[in-house]
N, C-alpha and C positions, 0 to 999 in steps of 0.2 A: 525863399521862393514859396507863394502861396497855394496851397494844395488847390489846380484845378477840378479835380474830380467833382462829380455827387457831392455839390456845396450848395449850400443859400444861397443866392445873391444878395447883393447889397440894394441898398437904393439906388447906385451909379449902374449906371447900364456896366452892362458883364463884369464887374468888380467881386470876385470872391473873398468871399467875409472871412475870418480867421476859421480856421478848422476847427475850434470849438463850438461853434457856429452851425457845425453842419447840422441837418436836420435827415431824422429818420426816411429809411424808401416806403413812404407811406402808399405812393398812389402808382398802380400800375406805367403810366407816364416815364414819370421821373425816375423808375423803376429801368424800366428798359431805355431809356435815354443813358442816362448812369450805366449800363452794360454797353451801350453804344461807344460811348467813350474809352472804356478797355477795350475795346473791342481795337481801336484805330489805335491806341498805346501800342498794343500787343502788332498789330502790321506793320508800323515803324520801328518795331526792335527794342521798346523802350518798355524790359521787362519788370524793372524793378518797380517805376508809377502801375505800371498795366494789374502787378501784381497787387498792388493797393487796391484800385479800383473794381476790381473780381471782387476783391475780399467783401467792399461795402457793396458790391452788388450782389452777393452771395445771402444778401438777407435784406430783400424786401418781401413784397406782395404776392408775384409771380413765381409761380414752385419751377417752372421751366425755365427761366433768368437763373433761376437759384443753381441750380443745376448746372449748368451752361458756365457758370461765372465760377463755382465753385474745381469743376474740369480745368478751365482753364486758368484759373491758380495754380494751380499742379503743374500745367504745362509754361505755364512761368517760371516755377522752381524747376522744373528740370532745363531749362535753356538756360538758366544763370547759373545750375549746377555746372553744367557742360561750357558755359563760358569759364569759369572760376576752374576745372579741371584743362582747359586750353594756355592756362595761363602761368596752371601750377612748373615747379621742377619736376622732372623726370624724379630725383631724390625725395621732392615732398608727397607723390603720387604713390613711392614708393614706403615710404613711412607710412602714410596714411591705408594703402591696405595693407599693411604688416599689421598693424592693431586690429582691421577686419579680421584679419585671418586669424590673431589669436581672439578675438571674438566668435569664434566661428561663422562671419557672415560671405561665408566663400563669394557669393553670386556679386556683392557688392562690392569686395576684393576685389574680383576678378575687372569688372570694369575700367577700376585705374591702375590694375598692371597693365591691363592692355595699352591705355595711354600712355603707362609709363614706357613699356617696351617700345612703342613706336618714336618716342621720341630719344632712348638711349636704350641697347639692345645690351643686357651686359648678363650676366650667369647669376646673378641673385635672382633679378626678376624673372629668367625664364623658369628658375628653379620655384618661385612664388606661384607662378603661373601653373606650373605641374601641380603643386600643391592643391591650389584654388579648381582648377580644372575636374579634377583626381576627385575632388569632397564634394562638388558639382552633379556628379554622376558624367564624366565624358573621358572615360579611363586612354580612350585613342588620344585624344589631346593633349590629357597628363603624359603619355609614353611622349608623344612628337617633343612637347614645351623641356621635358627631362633629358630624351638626347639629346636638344639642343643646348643646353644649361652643362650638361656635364662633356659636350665636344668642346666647349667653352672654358670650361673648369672639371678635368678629369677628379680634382677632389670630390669633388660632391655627388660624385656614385657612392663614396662611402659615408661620406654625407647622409645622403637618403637612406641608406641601408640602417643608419644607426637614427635617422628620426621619428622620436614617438609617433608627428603626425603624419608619416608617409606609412607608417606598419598595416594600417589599414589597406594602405591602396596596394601593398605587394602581392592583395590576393587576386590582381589583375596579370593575367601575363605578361601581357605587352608593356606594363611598368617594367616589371621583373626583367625579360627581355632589356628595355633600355638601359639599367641596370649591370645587364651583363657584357654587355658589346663593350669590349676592349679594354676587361677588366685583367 
């Protein structure tokens, strides 16, 4: 399929020439014509072309194109992130922030537990979720995510009691607290 974007034409009316072919966003014109086209990519849903087309629109003439085009590339990656997390397993959402979290990237963890919990509610992930919650800075939500996790799996009050990365959050009550209920 021949890249429509920001290409040369050919000699034949609208025939685009091979993608090695394209030619620099030289003139403010072809500049914003080229962002016009992501433009309607991106309101049809057709993130992954749209995202091409920011990209070479992201460096022409116009510093305000630039800008604009370069925005919404970003907002390309995040709607294909959020399609590819719609898609994943419950399981794979689940693996995938456990490596966050021994990453410490809690805030990014916490995104696709929540995915994952809505789509399988099970006592690992709401125990993941206290964790990620907890290192967030939202110690009421770690306490909520942890009774829920250990009404679920009364093991994992001891669980948490003996994990390195929850020792931090026991300077919170209301961890402590959930902790103790019905121990």
């Amino acid at each position: 399929m021949p890249r429509e974007p920001c290409m040369k034409k050919s000699g034949k009316a609208n025939e685009p020439q091979a993608a090695a072919a394209m030619e620099p966003l030289t003139d403010a014109r072809s500049h914003t014509e080229c962002f016009a086209r992501a433009m309607k990519l991106f309101s049809q849903g057709d993130f992954v072309r749209a995202r091409e087309v920011f990209e070479m629109a992201a460096n022409g003439p116009v510093m305000s194109v630039n800008e604009s085009a370069s925005m919404y590339a970003r907002m390309c990656d995040q709607r294909l992130e959020r399609q590819r997390l719609e898609y994943a397993s419950p399981g794979d959402l689940y693996n995938r922030a456990s490596a966050l979290l021994k990453q410490r990237q809690y805030a990014e963890a916490l995104t696709l537990l929540e995915a994952s919990q809505r789509a399988e509610d099970t006592a690992r992930v709401r125990y993941a979720l206290a964790l990620a919650s907890g290192h967030i800075g939202d110690p009421s939500a770690a306490a909520r995510q942890l009774k829920h996790a250990c009404d679920l799996d009364p093991a994992l009050r001891e669980t948490a009691r003996r994990d390195p990365e929850f020792q931090s959050l026991l300077q919170f009550a209301e961890i402590r607290d959930a902790l103790a209920e019905h121990a």
